[in-house]
C-alpha positions in Angstrom: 96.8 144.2 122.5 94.2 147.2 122.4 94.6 146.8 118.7 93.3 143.5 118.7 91.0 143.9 121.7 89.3 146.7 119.6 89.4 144.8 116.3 87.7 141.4 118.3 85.2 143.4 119.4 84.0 145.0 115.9 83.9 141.6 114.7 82.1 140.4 117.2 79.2 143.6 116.9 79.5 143.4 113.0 78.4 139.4 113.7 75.5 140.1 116.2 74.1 142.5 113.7 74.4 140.3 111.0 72.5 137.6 112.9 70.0 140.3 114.1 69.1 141.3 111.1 68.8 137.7 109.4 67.3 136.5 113.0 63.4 135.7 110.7 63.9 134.5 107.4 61.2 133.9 105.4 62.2 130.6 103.2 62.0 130.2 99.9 61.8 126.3 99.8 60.8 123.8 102.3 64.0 123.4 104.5 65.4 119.4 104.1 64.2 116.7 106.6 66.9 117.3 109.6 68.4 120.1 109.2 66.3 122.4 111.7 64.4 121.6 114.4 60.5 122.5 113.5 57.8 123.6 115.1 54.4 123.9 113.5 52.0 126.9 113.9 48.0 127.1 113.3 45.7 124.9 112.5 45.4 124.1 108.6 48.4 123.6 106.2 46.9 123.6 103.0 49.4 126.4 102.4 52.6 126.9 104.6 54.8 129.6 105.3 58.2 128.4 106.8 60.6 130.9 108.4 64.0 130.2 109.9 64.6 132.0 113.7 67.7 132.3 114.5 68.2 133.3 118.6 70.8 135.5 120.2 72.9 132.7 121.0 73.3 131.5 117.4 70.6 128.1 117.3 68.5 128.2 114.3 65.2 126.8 113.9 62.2 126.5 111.7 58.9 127.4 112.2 56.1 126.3 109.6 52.9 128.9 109.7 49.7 128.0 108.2 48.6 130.3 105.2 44.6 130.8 104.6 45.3 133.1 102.0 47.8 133.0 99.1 49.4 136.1 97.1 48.5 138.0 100.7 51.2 139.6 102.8 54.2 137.6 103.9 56.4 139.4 106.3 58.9 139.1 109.7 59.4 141.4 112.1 62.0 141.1 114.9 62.2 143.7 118.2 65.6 145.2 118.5 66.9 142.9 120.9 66.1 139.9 118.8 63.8 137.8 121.6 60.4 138.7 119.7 59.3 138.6 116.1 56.1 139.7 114.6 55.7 137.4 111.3 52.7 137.9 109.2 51.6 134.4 107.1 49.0 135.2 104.1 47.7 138.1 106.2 47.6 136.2 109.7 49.9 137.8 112.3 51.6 135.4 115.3 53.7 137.3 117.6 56.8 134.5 118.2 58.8 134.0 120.9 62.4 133.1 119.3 64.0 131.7 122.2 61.1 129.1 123.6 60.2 128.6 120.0 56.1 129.0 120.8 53.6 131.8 120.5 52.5 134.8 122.4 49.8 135.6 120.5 48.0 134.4 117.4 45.2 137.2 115.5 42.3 136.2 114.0 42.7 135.3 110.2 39.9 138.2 109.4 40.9 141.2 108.8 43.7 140.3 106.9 46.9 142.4 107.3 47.7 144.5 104.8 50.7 146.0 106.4 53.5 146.1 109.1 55.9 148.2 110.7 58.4 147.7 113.6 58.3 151.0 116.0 61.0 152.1 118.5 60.7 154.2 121.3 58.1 153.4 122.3 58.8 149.8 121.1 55.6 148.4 119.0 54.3 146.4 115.8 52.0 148.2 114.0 49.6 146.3 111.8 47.2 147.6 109.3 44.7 145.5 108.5 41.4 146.1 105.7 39.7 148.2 108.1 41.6 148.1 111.6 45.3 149.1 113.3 46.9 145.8 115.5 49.5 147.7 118.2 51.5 144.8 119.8 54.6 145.1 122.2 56.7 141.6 123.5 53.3 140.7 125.7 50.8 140.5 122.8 48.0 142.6 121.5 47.3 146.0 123.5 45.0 147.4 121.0 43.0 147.5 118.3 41.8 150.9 116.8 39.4 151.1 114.3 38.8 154.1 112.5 35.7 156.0 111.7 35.9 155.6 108.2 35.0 153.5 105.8 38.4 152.3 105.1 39.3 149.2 102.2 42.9 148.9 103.3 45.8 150.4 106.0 49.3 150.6 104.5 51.8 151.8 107.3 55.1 153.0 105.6 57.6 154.1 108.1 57.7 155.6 111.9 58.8 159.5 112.2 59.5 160.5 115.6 56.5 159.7 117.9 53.7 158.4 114.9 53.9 156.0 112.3 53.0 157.5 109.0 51.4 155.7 106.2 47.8 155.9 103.7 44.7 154.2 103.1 42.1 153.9 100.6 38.8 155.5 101.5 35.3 154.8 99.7 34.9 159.1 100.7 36.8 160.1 97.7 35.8 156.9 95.8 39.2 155.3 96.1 40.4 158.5 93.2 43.8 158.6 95.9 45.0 156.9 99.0 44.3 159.3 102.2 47.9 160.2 103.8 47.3 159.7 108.0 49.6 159.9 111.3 49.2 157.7 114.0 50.2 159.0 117.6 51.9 156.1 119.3 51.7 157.5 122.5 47.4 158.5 122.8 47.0 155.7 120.0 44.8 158.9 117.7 44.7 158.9 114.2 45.2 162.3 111.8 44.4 162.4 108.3 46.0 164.5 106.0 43.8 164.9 102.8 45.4 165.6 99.6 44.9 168.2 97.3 46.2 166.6 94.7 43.1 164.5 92.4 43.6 161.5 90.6 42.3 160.4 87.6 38.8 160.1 88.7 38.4 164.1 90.2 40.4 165.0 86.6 37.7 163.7 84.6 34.9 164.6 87.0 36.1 168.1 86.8 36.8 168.2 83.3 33.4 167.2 82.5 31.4 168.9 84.9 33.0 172.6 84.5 
């Protein structure tokens, strides 16, 4: 019996990750008349992005995002415990409650995201956008930091330990190599890390002014 007690209960973990982890999918077709329950999001469906949810309880359904922006990031989030996901259409982030199936919050379509990140302990989504950082927890949007830089782009790569880590383009060092950066999720303060490595651009400069 504690065999199979033990056994039942993998399967039943293994099963809940699965579903965690395939809880926003981002579809590659339009889904068939029917087969989900839909709900529409934004205001203008030129261009649509649909994604199915599925909740913690196993009911799947479809939501259909409207896409200002085509060849722009596409991208969904979920928090660990699989009630909120962070989905990012054409560079417009909506912050989706997946069991009532409605929104939390919807940002602006300008500045486009240009990245995203999912953050635990603390427990955030991190958005880069052109010129700005989006940090949003399961209530919505607590802050937007903007940096003072002039700054064409915010690429967030990964979280280690308390910052999430990433680079951006900067017109300082015009745009010869992204600017590596930490961002403190606790005080919400951004560190830049200038390489000393030169592109292309310092190569030649040096080459031809020395």
């Amino acid at each position: 019996f504690s065999d199979s007690h033990h056994n039942t209960k993998a399967l039943l973990v293994s099963i809940n990750r699965y579903y965690q982890n395939m809880s926003a999918e981002i579809l590659n077709a339009i889904p068939t008349s029917g087969q989900f329950t839909k709900r529409h999001f934004g205001e203008h469906f030129n261009s649509q992005l649909w994604v199915k949810f599925t909740d913690n309880n196993f009911q799947e359904w479809v939501g259909c995002f409207s896409k200002s922006y085509d060849n722009t990031l596409c991208l969904a989030l979920t928090d660990e415990n699989n009630l909120i996901s962070f989905l990012i259409a054409g560079g417009q982030g909506y912050l989706i409650d997946i069991d009532k199936r409605e929104i939390i919050t919807e940002l602006d379509e300008q500045p486009l995201i240009e990245s995203a990140i999912r953050t635990t302990s603390p427990n955030y989504f991190i958005a880069g956008t052109f010129y700005s950082i989006y940090i949003l927890n399961e209530t919505g949007l607590i802050k937007e930091v903007r940096p003072d830089k002039i700054i064409d782009g915010i690429y967030f790569k990964s979280q280690l330990d308390n910052k999430a880590i990433g680079d951006f383009a900067t017109t300082e060092n015009q745009y010869d190599y992204n600017v590596d950066f930490e961002f403190d999720l606790t005080t919400f303060e951004l560190q830049l890390n200038y390489k000393t490595k030169q592109g292309l651009i310092g190569k030649l400069w040096n080459k031809f002014t020395n």
